[in-house]
mmCIF entry with sequence, helices, sheets and N, C-alpha, C, O atoms, coordinates in Angstrom:
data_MODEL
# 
_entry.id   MODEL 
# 
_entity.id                         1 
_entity.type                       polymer 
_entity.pdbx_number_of_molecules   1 
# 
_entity_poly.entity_id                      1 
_entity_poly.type                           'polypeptide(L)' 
_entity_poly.nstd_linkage                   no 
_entity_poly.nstd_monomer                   no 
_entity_poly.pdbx_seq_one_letter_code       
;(UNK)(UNK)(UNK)(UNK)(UNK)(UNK)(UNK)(UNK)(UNK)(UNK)(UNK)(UNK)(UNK)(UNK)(UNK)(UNK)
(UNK)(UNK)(UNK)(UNK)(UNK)(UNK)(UNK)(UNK)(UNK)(UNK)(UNK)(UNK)(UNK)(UNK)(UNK)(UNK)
(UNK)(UNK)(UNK)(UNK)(UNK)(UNK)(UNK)(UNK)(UNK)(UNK)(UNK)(UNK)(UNK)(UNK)(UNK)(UNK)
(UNK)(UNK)(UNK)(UNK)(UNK)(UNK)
;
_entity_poly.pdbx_seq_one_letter_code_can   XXXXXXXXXXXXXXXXXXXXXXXXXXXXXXXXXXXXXXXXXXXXXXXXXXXXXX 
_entity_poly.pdbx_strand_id                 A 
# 
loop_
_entity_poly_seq.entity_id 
_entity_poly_seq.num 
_entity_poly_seq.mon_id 
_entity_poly_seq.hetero 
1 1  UNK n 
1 2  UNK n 
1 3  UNK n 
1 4  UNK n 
1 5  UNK n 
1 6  UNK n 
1 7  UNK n 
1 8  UNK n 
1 9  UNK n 
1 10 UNK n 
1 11 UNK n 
1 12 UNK n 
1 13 UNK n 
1 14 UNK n 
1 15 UNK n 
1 16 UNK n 
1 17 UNK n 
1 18 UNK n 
1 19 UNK n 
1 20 UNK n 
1 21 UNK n 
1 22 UNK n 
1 23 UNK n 
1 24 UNK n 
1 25 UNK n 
1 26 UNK n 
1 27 UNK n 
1 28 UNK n 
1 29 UNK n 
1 30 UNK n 
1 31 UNK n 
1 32 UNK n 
1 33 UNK n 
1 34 UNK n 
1 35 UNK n 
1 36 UNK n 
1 37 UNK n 
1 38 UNK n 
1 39 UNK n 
1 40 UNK n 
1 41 UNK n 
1 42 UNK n 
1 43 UNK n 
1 44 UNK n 
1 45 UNK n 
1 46 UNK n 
1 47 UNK n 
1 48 UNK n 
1 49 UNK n 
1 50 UNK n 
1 51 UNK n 
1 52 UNK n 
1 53 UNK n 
1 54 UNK n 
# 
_struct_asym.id          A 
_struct_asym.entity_id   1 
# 
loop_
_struct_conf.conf_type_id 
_struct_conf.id 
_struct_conf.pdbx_PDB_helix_id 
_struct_conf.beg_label_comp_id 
_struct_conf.beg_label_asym_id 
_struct_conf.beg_label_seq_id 
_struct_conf.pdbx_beg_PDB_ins_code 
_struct_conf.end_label_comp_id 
_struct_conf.end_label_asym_id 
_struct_conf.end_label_seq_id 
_struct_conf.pdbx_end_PDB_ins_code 
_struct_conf.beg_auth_comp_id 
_struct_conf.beg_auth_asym_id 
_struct_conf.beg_auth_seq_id 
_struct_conf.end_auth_comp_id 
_struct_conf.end_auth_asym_id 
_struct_conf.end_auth_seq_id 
_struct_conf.pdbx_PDB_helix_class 
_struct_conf.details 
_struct_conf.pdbx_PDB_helix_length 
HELX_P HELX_P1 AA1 UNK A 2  ? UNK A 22 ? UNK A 2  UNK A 22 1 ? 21 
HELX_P HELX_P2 AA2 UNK A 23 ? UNK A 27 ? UNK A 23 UNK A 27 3 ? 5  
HELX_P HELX_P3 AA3 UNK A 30 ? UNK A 43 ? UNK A 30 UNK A 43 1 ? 14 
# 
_struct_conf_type.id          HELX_P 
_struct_conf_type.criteria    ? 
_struct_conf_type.reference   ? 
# 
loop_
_atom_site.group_PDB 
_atom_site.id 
_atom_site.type_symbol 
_atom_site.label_atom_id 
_atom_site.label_alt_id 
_atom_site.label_comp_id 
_atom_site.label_asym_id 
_atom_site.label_entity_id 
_atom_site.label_seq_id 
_atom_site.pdbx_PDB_ins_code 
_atom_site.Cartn_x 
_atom_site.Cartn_y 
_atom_site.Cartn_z 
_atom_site.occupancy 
_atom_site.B_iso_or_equiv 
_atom_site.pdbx_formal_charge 
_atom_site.auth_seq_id 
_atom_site.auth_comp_id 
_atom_site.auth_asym_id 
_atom_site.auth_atom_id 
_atom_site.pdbx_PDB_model_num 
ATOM 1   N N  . UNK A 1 1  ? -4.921  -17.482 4.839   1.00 0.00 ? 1  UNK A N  1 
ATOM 2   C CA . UNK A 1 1  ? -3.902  -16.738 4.126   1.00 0.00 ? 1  UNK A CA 1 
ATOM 3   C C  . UNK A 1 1  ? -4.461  -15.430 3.571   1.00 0.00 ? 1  UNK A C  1 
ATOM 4   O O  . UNK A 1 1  ? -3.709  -14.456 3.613   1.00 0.00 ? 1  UNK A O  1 
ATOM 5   N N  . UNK A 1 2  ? -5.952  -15.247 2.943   1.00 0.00 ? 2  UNK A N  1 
ATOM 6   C CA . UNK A 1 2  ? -6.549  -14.434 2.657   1.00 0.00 ? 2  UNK A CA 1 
ATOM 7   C C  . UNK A 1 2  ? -6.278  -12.955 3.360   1.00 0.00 ? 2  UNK A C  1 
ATOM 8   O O  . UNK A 1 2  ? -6.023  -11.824 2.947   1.00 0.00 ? 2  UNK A O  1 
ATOM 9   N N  . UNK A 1 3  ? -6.500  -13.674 4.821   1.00 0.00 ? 3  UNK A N  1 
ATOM 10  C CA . UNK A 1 3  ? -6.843  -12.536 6.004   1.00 0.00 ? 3  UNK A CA 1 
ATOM 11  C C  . UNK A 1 3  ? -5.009  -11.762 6.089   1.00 0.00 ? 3  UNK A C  1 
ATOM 12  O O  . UNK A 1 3  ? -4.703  -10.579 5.938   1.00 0.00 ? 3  UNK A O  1 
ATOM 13  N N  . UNK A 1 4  ? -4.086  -12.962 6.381   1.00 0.00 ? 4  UNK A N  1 
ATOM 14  C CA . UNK A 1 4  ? -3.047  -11.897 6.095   1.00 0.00 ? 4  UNK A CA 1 
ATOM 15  C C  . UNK A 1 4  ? -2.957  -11.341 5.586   1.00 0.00 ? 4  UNK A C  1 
ATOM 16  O O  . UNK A 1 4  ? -2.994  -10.180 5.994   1.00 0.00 ? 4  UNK A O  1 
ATOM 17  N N  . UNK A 1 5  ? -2.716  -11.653 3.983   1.00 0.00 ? 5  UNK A N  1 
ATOM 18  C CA . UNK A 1 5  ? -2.949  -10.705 3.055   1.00 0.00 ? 5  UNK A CA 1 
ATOM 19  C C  . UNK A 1 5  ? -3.445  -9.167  3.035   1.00 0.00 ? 5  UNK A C  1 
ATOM 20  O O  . UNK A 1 5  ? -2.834  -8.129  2.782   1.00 0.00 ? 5  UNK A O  1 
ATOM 21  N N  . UNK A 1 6  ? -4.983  -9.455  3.452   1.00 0.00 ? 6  UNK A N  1 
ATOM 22  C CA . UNK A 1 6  ? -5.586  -7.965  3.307   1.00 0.00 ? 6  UNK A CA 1 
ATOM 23  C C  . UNK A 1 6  ? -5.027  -7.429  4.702   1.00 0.00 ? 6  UNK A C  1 
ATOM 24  O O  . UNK A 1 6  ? -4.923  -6.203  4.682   1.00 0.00 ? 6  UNK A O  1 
ATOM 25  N N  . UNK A 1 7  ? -4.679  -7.953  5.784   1.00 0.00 ? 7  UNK A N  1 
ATOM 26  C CA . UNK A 1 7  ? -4.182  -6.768  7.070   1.00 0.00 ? 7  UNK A CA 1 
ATOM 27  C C  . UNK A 1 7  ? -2.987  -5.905  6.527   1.00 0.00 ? 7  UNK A C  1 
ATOM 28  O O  . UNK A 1 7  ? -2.774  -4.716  6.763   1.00 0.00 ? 7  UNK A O  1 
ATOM 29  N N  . UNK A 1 8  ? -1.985  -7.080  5.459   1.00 0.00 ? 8  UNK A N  1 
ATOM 30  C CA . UNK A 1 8  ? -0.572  -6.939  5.008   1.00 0.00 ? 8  UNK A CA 1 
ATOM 31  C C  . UNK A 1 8  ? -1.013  -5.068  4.229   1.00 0.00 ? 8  UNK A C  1 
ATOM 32  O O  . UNK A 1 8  ? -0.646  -3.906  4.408   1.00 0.00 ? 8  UNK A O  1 
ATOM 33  N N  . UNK A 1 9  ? -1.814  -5.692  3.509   1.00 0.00 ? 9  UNK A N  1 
ATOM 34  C CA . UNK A 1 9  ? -1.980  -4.744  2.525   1.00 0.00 ? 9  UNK A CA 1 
ATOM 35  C C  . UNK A 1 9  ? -2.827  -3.395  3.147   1.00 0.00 ? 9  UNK A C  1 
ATOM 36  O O  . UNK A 1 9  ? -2.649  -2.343  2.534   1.00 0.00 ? 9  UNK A O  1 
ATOM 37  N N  . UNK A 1 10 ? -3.592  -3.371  4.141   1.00 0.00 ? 10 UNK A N  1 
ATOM 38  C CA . UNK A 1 10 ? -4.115  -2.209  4.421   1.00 0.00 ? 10 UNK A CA 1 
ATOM 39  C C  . UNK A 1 10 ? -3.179  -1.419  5.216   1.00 0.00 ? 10 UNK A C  1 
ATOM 40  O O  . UNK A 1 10 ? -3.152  -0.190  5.150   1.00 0.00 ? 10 UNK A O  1 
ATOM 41  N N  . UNK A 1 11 ? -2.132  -2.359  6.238   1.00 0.00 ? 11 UNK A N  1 
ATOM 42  C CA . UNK A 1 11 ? -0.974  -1.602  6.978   1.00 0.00 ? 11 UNK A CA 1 
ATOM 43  C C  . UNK A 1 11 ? -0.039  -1.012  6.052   1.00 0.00 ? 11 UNK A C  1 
ATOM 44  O O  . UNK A 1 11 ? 0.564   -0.034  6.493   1.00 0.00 ? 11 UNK A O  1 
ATOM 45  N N  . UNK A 1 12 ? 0.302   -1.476  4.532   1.00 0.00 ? 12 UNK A N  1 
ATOM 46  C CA . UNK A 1 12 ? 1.350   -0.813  3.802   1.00 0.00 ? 12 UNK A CA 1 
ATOM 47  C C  . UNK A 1 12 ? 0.104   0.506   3.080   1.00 0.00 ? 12 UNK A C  1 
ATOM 48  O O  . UNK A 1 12 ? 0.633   1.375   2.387   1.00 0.00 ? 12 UNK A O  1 
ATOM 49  N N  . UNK A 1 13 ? -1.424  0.586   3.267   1.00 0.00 ? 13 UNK A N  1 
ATOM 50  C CA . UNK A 1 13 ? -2.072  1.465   2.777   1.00 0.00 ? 13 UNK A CA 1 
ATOM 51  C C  . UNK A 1 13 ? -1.745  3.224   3.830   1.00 0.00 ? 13 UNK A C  1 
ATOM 52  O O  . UNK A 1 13 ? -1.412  4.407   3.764   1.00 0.00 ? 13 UNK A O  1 
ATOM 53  N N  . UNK A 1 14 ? -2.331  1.696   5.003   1.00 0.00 ? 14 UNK A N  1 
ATOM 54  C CA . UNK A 1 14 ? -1.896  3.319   5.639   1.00 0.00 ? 14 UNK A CA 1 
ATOM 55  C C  . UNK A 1 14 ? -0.504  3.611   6.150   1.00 0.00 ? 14 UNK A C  1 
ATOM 56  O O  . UNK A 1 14 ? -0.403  4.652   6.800   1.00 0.00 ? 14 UNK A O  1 
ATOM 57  N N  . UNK A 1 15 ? 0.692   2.820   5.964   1.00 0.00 ? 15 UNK A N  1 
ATOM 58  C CA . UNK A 1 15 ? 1.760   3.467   5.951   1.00 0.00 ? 15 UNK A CA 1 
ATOM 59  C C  . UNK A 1 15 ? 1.552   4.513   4.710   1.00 0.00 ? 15 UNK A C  1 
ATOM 60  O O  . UNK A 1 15 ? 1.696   5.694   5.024   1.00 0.00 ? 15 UNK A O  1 
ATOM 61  N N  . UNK A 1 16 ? 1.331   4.323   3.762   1.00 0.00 ? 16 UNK A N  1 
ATOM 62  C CA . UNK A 1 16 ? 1.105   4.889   2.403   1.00 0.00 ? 16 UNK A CA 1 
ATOM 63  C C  . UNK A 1 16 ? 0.657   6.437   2.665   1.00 0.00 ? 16 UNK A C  1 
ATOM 64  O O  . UNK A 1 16 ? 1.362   7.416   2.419   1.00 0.00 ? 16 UNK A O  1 
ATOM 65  N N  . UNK A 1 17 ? -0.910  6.464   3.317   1.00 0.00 ? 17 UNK A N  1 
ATOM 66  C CA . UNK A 1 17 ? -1.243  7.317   3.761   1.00 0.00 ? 17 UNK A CA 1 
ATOM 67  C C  . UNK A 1 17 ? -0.517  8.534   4.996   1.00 0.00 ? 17 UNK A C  1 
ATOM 68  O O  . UNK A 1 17 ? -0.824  9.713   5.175   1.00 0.00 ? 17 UNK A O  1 
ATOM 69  N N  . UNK A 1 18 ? 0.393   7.787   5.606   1.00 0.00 ? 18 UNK A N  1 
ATOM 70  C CA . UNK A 1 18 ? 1.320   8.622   6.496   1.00 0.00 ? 18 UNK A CA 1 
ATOM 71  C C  . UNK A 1 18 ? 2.487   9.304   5.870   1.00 0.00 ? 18 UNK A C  1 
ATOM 72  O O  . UNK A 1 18 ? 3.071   10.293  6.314   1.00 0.00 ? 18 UNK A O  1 
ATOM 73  N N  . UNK A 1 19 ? 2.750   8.637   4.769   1.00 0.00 ? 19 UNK A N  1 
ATOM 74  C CA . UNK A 1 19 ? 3.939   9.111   4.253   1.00 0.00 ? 19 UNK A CA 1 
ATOM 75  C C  . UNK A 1 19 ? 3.644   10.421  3.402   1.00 0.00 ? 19 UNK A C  1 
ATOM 76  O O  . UNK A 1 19 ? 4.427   11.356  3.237   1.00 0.00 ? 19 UNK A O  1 
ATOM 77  N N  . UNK A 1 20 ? 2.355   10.300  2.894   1.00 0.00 ? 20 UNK A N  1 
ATOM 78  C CA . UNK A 1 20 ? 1.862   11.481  2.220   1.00 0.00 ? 20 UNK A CA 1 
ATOM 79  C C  . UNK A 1 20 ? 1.653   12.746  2.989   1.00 0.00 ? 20 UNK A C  1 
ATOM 80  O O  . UNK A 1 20 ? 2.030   13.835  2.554   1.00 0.00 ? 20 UNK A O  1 
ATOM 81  N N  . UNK A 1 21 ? 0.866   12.543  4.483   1.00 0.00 ? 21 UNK A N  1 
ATOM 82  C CA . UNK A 1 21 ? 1.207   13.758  4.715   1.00 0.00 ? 21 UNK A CA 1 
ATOM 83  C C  . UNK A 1 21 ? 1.987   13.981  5.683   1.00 0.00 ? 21 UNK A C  1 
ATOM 84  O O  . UNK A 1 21 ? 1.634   14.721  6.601   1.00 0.00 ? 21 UNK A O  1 
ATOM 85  N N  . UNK A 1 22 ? 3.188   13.387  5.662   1.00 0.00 ? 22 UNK A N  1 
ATOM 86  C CA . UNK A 1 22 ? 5.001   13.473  6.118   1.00 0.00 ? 22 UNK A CA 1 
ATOM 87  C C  . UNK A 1 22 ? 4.910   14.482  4.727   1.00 0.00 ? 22 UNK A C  1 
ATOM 88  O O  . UNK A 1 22 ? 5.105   15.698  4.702   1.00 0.00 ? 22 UNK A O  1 
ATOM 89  N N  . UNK A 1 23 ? 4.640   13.805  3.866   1.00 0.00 ? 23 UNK A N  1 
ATOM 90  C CA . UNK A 1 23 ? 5.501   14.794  2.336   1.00 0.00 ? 23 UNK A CA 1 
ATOM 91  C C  . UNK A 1 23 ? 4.832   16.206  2.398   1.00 0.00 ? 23 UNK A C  1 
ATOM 92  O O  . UNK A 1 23 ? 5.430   17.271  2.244   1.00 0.00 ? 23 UNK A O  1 
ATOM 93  N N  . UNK A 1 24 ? 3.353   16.031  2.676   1.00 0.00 ? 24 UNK A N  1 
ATOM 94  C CA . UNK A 1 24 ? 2.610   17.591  2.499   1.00 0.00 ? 24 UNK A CA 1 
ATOM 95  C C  . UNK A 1 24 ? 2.957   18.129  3.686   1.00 0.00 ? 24 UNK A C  1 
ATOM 96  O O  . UNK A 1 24 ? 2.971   19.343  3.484   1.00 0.00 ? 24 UNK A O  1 
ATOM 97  N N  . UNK A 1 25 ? 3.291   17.882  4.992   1.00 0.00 ? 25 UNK A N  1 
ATOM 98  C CA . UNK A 1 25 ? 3.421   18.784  6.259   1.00 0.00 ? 25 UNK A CA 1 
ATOM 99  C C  . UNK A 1 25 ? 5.365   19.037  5.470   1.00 0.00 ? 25 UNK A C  1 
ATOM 100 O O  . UNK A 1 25 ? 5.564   20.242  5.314   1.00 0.00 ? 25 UNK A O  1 
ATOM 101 N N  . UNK A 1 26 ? 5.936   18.637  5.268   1.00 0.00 ? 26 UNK A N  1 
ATOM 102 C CA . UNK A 1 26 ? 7.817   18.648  5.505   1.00 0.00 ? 26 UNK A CA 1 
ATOM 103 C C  . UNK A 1 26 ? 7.984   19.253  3.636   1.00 0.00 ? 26 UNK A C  1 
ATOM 104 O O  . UNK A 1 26 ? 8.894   20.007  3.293   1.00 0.00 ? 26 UNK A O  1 
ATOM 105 N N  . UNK A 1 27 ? 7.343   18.936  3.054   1.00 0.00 ? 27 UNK A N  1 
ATOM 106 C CA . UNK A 1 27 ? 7.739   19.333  1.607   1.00 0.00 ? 27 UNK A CA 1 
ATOM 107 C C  . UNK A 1 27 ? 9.030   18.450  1.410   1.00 0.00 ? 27 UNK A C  1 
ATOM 108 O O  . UNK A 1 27 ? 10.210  18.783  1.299   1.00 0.00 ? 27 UNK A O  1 
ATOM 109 N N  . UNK A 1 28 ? 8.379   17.133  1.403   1.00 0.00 ? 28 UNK A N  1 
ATOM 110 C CA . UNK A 1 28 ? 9.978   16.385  1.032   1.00 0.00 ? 28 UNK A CA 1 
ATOM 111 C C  . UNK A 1 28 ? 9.350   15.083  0.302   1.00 0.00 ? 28 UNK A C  1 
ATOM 112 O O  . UNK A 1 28 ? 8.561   14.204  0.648   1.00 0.00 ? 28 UNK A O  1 
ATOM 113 N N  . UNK A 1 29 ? 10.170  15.420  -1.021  1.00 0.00 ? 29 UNK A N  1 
ATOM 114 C CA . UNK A 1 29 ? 10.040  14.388  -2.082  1.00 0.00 ? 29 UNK A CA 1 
ATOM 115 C C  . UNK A 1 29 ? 10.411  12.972  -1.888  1.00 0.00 ? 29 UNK A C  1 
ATOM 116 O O  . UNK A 1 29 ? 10.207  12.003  -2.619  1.00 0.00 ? 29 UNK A O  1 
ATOM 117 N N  . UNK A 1 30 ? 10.902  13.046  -0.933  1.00 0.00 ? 30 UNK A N  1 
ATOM 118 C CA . UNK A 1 30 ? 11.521  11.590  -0.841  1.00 0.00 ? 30 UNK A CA 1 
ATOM 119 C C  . UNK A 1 30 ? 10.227  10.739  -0.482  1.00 0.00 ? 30 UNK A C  1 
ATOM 120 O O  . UNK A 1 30 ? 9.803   9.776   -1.121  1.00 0.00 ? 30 UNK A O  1 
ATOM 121 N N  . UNK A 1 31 ? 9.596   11.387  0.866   1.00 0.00 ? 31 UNK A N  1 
ATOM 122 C CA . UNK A 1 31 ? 8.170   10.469  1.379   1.00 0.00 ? 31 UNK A CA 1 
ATOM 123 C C  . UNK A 1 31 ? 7.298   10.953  0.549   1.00 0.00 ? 31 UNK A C  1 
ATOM 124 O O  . UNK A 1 31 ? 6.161   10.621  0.884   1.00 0.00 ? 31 UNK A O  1 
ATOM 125 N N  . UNK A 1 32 ? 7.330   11.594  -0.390  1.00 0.00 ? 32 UNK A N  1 
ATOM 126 C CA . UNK A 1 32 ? 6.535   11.250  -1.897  1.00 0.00 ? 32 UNK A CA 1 
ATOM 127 C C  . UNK A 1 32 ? 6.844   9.610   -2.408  1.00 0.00 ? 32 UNK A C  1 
ATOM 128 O O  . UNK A 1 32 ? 5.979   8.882   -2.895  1.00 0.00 ? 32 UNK A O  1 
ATOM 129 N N  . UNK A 1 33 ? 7.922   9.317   -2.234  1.00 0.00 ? 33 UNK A N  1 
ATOM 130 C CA . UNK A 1 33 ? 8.529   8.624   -3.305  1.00 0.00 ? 33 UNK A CA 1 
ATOM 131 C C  . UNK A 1 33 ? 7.890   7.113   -2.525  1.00 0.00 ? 33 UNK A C  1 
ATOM 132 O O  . UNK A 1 33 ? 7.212   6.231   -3.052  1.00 0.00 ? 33 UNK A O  1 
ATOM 133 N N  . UNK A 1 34 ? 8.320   7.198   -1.300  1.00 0.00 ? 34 UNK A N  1 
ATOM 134 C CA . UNK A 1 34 ? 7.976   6.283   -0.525  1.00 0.00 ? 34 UNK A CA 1 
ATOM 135 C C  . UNK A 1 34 ? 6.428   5.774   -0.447  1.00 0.00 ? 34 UNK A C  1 
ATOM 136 O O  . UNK A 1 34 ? 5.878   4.676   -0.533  1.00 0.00 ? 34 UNK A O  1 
ATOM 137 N N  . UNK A 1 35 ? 6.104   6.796   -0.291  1.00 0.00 ? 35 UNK A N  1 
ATOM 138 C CA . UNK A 1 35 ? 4.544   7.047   -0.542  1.00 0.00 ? 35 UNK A CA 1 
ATOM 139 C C  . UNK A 1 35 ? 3.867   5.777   -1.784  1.00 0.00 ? 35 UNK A C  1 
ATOM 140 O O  . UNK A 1 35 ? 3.223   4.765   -1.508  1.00 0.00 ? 35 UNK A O  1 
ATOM 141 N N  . UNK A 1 36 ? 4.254   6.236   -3.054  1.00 0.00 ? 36 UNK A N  1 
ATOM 142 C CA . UNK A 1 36 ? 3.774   5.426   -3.877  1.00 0.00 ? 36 UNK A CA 1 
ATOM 143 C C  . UNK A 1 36 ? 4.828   4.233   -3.504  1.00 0.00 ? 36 UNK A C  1 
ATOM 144 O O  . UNK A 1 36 ? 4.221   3.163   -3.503  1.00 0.00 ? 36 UNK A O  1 
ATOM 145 N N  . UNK A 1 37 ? 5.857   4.114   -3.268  1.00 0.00 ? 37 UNK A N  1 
ATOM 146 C CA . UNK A 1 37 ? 6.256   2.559   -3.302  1.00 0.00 ? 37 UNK A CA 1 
ATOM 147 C C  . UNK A 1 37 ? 4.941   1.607   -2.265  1.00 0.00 ? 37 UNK A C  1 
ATOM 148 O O  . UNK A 1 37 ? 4.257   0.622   -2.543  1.00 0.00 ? 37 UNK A O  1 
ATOM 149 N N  . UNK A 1 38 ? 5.044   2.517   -0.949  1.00 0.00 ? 38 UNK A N  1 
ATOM 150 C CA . UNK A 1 38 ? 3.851   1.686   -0.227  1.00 0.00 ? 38 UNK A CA 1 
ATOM 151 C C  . UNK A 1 38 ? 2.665   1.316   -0.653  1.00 0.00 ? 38 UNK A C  1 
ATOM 152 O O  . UNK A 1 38 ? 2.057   0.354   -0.184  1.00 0.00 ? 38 UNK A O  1 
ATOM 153 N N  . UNK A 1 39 ? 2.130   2.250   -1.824  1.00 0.00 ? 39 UNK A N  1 
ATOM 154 C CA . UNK A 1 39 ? 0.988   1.941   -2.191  1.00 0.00 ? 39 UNK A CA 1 
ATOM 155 C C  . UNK A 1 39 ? 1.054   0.510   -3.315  1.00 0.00 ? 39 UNK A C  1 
ATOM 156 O O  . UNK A 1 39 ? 0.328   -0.482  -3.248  1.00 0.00 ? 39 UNK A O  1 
ATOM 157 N N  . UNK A 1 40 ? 2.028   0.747   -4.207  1.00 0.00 ? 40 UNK A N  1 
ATOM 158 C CA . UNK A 1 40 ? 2.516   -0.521  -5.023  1.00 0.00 ? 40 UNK A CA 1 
ATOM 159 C C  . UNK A 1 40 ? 2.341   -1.802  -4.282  1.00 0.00 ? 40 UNK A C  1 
ATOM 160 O O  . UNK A 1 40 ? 1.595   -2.683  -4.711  1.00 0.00 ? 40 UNK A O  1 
ATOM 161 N N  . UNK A 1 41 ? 3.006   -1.915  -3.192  1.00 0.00 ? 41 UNK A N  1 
ATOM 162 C CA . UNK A 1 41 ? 3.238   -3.001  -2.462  1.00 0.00 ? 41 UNK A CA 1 
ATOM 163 C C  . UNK A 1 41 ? 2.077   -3.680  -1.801  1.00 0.00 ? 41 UNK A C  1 
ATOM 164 O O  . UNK A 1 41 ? 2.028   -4.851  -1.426  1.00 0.00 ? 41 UNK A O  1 
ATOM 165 N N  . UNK A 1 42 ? 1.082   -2.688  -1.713  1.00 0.00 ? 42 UNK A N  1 
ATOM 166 C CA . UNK A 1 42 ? -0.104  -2.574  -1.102  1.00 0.00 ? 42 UNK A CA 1 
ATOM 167 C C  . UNK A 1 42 ? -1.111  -3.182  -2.162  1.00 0.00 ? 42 UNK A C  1 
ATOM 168 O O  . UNK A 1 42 ? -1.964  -3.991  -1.797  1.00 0.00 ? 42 UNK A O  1 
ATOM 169 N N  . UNK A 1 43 ? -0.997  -2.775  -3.490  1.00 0.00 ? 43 UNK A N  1 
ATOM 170 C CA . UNK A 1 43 ? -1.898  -3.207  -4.598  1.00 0.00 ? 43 UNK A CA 1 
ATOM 171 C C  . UNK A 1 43 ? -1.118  -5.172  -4.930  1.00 0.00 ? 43 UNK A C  1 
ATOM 172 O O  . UNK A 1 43 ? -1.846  -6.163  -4.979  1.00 0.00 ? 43 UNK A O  1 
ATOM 173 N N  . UNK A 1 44 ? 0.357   -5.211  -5.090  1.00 0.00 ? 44 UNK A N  1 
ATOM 174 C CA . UNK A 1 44 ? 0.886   -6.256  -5.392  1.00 0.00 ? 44 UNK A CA 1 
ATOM 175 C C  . UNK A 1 44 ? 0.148   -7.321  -3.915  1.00 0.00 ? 44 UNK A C  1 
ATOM 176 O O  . UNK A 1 44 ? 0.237   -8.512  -4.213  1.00 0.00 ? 44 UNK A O  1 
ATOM 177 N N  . UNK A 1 45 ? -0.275  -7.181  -3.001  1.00 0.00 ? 45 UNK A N  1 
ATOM 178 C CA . UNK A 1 45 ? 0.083   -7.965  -1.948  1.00 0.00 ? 45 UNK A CA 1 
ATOM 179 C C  . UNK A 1 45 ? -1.827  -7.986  -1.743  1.00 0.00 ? 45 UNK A C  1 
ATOM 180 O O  . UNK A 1 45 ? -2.427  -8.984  -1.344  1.00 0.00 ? 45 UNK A O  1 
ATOM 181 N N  . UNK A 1 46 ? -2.241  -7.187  -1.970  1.00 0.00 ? 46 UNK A N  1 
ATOM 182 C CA . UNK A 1 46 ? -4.310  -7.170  -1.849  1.00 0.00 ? 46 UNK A CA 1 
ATOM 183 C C  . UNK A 1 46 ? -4.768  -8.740  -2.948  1.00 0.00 ? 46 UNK A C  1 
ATOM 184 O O  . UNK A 1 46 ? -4.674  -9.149  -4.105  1.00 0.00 ? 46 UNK A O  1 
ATOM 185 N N  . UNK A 1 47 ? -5.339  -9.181  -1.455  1.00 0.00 ? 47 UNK A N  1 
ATOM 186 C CA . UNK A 1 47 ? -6.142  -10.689 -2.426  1.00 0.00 ? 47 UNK A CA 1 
ATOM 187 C C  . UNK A 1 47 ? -7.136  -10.652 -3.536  1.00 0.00 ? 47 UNK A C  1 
ATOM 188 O O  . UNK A 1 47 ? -8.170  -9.988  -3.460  1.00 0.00 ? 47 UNK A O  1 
ATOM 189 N N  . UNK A 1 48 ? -6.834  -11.316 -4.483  1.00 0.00 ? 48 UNK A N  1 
ATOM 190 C CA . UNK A 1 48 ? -7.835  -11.087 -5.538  1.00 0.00 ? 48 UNK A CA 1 
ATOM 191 C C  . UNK A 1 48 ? -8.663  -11.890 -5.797  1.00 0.00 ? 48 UNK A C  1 
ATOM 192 O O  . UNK A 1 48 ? -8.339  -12.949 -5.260  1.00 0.00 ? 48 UNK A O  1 
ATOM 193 N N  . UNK A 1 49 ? -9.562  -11.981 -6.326  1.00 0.00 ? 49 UNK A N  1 
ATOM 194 C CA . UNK A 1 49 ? -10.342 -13.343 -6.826  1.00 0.00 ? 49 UNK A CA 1 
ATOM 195 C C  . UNK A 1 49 ? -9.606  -14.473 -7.342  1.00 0.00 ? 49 UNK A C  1 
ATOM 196 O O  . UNK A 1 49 ? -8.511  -14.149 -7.802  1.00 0.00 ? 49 UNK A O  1 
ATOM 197 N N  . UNK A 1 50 ? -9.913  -15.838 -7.409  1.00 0.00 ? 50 UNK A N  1 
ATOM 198 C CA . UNK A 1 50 ? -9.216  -16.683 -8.733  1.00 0.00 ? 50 UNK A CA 1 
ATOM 199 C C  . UNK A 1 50 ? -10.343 -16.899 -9.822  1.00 0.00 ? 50 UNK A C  1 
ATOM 200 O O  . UNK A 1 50 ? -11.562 -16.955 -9.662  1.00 0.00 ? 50 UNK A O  1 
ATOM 201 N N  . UNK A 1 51 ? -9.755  -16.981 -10.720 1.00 0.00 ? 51 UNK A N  1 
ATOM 202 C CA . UNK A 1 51 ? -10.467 -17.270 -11.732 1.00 0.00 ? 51 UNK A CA 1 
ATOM 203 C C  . UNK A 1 51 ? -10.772 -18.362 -12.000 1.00 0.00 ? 51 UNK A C  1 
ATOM 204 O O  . UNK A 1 51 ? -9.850  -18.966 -12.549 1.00 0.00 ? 51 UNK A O  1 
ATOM 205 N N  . UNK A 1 52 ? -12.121 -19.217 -11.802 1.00 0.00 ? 52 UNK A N  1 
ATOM 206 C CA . UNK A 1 52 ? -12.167 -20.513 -12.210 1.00 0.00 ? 52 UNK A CA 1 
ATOM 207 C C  . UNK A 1 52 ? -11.592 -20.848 -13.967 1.00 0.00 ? 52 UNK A C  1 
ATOM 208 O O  . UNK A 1 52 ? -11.451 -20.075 -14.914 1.00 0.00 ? 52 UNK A O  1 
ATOM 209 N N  . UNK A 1 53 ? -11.370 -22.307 -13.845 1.00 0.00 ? 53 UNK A N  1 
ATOM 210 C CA . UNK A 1 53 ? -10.592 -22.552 -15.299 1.00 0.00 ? 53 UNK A CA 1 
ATOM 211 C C  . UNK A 1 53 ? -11.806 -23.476 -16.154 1.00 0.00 ? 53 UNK A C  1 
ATOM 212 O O  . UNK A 1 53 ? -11.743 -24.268 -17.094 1.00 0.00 ? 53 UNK A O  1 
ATOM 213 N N  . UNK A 1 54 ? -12.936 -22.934 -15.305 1.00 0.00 ? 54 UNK A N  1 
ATOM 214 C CA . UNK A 1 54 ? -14.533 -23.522 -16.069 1.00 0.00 ? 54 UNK A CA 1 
ATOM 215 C C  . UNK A 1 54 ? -14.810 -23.416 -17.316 1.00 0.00 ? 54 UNK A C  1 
ATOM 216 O O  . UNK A 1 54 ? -15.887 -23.828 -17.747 1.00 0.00 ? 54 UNK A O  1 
# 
């Protein structure tokens, strides 16, 4: 499950990364906007450690 996870999350990185320079080549706020949503989704969805309850 791990491994999905991080593919999940590096494909919404570099969607992330495409959308940015969609926004810097077109000057359009919108794939700004998009931009950070992908990255959100990207941080919500990246595997983290667990914390033992030691």
């Amino acid at each position: 499950m791990t491994v999905l996870r991080t593919f999940l999350a590096v494909f919404f990185v570099l969607a992330g990364l495409g959308s940015v320079v969609s926004a810097v080549r077109q000057g359009e706020l919108f794939d700004l906007v998009v931009a950070v949503a992908l990255f959100a989704i990207a941080i919500a969805v990246w595997p983290r450690k667990r914390q033992s309850s030691a």
